[in-house]
N, C-alpha and C positions, 0 to 999 in steps of 0.2 A: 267515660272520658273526663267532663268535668264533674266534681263531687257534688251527691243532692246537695247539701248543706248552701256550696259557694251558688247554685242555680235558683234554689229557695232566695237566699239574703239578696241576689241583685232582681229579683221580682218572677222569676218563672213559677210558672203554674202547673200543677198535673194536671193532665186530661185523659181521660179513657176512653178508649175509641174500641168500636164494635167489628167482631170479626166481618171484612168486606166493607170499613166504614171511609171515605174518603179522607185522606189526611190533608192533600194540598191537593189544586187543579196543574196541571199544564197552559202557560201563560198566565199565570195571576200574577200577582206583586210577592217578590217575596219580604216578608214581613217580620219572621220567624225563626231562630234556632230550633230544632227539635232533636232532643234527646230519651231516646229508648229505655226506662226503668222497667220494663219486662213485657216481654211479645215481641211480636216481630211485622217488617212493615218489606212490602216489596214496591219497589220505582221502576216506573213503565213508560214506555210510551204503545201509542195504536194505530198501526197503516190505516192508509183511506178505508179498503176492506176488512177492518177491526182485528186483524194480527197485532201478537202482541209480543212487543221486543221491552224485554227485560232488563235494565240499566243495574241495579243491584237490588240483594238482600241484606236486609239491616234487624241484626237480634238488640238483645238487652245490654242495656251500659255504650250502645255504639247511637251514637248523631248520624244524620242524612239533610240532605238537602242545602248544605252551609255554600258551594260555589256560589248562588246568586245573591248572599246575603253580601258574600266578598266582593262580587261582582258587580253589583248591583244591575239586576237583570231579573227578568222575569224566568218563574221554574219552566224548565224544558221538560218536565216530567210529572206522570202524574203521579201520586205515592199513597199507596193503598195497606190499612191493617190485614195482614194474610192470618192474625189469631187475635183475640180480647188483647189491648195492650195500653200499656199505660204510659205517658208521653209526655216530658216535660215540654215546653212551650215558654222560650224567652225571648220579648222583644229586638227585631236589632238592636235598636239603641243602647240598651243594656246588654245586650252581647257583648257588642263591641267596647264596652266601657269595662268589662267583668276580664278581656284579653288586654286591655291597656294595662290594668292591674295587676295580672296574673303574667308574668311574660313567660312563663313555664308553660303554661296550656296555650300561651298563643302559638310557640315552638310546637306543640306537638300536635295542634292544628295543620302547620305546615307540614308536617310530616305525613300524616293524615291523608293531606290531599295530597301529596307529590307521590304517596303510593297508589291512590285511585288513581291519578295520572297515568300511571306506569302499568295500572291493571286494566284502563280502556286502548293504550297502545300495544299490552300484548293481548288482548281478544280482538283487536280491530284485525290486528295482524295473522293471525292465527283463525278467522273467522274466513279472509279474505284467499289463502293461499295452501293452506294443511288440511291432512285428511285429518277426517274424526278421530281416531287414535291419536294422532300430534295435538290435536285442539286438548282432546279432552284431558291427557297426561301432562297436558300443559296447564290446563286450569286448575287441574288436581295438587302439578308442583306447586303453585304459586298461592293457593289456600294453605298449603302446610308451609309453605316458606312463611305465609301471615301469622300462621296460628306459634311461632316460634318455640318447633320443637325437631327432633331429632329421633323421634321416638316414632313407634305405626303412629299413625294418624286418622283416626276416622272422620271421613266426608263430613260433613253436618246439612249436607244436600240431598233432596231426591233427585231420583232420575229426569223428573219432570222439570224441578229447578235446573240441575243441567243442562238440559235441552235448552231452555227458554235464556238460559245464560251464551249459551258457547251461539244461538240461531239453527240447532241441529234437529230433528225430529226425537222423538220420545223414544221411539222404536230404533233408531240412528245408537241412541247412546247407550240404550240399556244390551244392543249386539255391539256396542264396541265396549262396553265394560266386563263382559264375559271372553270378549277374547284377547284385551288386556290381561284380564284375570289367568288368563291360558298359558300366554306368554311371562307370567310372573311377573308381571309389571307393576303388578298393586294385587290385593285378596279383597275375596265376599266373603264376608263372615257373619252368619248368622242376617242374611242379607244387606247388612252395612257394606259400604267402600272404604276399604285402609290399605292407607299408602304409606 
């Protein structure tokens, strides 16, 4: 999202964090931009009896955790490295000073968020009231709506990420993904999902 270059010169740092390595707590201070230069990080939170409900996944070149920097609030989440990953780390203070500059990446900031907006009101929605088939061909539209193509599309999810994204069992998704698959709604190929 923002270029190494411009996150180098206003002070960020790389850091490398260990696959299962904590990136932030749930309730700390947030303190921090972070941005993904390769691996990938998953944000959670844990029911009293340690379930665990999945806020998102975040690959390479994609930031996380930016609401409470805006907000100024503490993270509601905890965000853990799910592979070896490498992870820019910039101050707010100079975040914010790097968006005053930049008013092209502050706009696409907002965009940013007013889509994770739009993707916690359709799986709130969609979690609370549809069957497994509507959820999951609903999460599936709305990844390929993201990924801006027109073309098959393959998932970039496992079945287990699914689950832990939509609230659905493992087993739930991977008997609704074959009889998606039945009804021509999306293909497995070569065990991938493309829709």
């Amino acid at each position: 999202m923002i270029p190494e270059q411009l996150l180098i010169e206003y002070g960020g740092i790389l850091k490398t964090y260990e696959k299962n390595e904590i990136i932030l707590e749930k309730n700390s201070n947030a303190k921090f931009f972070f941005q993904i230069k390769n691996g990938a990080v998953k944000m959670y939170n844990l029911s009293e009896d340690g379930k665990e409900f999945v806020l998102g996944y975040f690959n390479d070149h994609q930031s996380f955790a930016e609401p409470p920097l805006f907000g100024n609030f503490e993270y509601p989440a905890n965000a853990i490295a799910t592979e070896k990953s490498t992870i820019y780390k910039l101050n707010a203070a100079s975040f914010f000073e790097l968006l005053k500059n930049n008013f092209d990446i502050h706009l696409e900031f907002n965009r940013v968020l007013c889509n994770r907006i739009k993707y916690k009101s359709l799986i709130m929605s969609e979690i609370s009231v549809h069957s497994p088939e509507h959820q999951i061909i609903s999460l599936l539209n709305y990844l390929k709506k993201n990924a801006n193509t027109n073309d098959k599309y393959e998932v970039p999810l496992t079945r287990q990420q699914l689950a832990d994204l939509t609230g659905l069992r493992v087993e739930t998704v991977i008997r609704t993904i074959k009889t998606l698959a039945k009804k021509q709604k999306l293909e497995i190929i070569n065990r991938k999902v493309f829709i």
